[in-house]
C-alpha positions as CSV (number, residue, x, y, z in Angstrom):
1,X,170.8,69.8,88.9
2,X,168.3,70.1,92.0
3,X,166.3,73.0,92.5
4,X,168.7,73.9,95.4
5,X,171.9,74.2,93.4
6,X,169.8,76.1,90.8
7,X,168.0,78.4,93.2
8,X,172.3,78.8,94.6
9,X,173.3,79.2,91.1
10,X,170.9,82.0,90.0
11,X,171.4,84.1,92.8
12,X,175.4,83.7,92.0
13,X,174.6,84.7,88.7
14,X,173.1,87.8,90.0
15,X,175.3,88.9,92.5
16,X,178.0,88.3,89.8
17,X,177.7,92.0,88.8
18,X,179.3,92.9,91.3
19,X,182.6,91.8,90.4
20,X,182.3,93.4,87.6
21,X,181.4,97.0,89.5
22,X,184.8,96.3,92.0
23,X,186.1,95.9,88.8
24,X,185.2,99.4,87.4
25,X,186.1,100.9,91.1
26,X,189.4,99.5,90.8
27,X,189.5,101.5,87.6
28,X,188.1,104.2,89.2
29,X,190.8,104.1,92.2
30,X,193.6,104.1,89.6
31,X,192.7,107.0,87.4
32,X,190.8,109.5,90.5
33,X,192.7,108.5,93.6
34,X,196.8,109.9,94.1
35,X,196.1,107.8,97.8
36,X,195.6,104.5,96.1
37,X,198.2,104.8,93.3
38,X,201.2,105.9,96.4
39,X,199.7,102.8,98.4
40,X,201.4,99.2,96.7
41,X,199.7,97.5,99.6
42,X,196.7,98.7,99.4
43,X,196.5,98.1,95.2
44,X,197.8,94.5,95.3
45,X,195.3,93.6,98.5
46,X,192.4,94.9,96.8
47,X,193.9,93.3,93.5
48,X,193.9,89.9,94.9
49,X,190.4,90.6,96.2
50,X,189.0,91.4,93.1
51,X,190.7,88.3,91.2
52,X,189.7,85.9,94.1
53,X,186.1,87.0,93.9
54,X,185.7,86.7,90.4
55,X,187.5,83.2,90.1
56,X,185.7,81.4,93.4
57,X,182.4,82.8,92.2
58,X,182.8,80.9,89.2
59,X,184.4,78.2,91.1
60,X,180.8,77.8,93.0
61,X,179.5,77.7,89.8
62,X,181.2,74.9,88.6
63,X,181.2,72.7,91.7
64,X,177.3,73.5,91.8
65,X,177.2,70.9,88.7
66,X,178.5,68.1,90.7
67,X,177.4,68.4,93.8
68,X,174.5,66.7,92.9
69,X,175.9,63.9,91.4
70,X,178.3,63.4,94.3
71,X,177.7,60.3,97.1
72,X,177.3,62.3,99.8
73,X,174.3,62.8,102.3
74,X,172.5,66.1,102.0
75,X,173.5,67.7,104.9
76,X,177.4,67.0,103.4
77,X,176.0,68.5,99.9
78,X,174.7,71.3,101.7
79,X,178.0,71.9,103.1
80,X,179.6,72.5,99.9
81,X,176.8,73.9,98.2
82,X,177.4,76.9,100.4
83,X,180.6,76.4,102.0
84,X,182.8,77.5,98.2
85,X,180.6,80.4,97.5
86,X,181.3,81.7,101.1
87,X,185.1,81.8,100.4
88,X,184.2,83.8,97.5
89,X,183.0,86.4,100.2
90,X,185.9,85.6,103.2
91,X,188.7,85.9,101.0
92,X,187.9,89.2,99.0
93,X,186.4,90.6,102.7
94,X,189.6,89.8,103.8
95,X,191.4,91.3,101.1
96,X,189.7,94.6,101.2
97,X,188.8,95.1,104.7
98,X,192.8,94.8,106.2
99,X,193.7,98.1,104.1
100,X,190.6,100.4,104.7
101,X,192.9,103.2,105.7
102,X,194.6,104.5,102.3
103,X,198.1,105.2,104.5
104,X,198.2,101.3,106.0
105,X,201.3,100.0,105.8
106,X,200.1,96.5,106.6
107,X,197.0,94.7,106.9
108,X,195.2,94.8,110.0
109,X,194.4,92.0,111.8
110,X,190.9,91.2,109.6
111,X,193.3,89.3,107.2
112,X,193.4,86.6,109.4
113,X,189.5,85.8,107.7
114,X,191.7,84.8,104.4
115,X,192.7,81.9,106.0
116,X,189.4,81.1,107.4
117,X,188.3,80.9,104.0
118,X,191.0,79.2,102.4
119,X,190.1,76.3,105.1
120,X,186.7,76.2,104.0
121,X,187.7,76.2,100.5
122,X,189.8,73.0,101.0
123,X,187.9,71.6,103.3
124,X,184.7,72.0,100.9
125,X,186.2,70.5,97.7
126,X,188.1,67.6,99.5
127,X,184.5,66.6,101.0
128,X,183.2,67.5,97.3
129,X,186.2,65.3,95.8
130,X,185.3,62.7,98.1
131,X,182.0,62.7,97.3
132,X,182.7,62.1,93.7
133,X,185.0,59.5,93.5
134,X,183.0,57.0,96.3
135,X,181.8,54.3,95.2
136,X,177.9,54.4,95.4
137,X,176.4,51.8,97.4
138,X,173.9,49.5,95.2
């Protein structure tokens, strides 16, 4: 692993906390708050946020140990190096940020970022997948 994907993967490892603390929230919200429990919306949004940051921050994790054994230039490593952790920040943003307002019936228009992210999530681990099964050049 080059010092890049372990500089990438440390600083994931930190931030992982986090998760863990939207975890406790989530906790918090069902226990303290009557306006989150009345809100299905609103629970299963933030839900999914929670479970999609957890699961692509250890995604980026696990791609980070092939990116640098995959036949791709660096600017194309770079690219997914950073382009799966992102969508660990797009899709949970998008997630929590359409159902700020405890009485939304729907989410606003900011879930529209969910499928940003999901496109850089393929996009990033077809180029990754790519990468891995081309032949290197001798």
């Amino acid at each position: 692993m080059n010092h890049k994907s372990k500089r990438l993967a440390g600083i994931l490892l930190i931030i992982f906390p986090t998760v863990i603390y939207g975890g406790v929230s989530l906790l918090g919200f069902l226990i303290n708050d009557p306006a989150y429990i009345q809100n299905p919306l609103r629970q299963d949004l933030f839900r999914a946020g929670h479970a999609h940051a957890g699961v692509l921050l250890i995604l980026s994790l696990v791609a980070l140990r092939y990116v640098d054994e995959a036949n791709l230039s660096e600017t194309w490593k770079a690219v997914v190096r950073n382009g799966i952790p992102l969508t660990a920040i797009l899709l949970p943003a998008a997630f929590f940020f359409s159902v700020l307002d405890a009485n939304a019936t729907e989410p606003n228009s900011i879930i529209y970022l969910a499928y940003v992210g999901a496109v850089v999530l393929a996009f990033s681990l077809i180029v990754l997948g790519i990468g891995l099964v081309k032949k290197k050049q001798v």
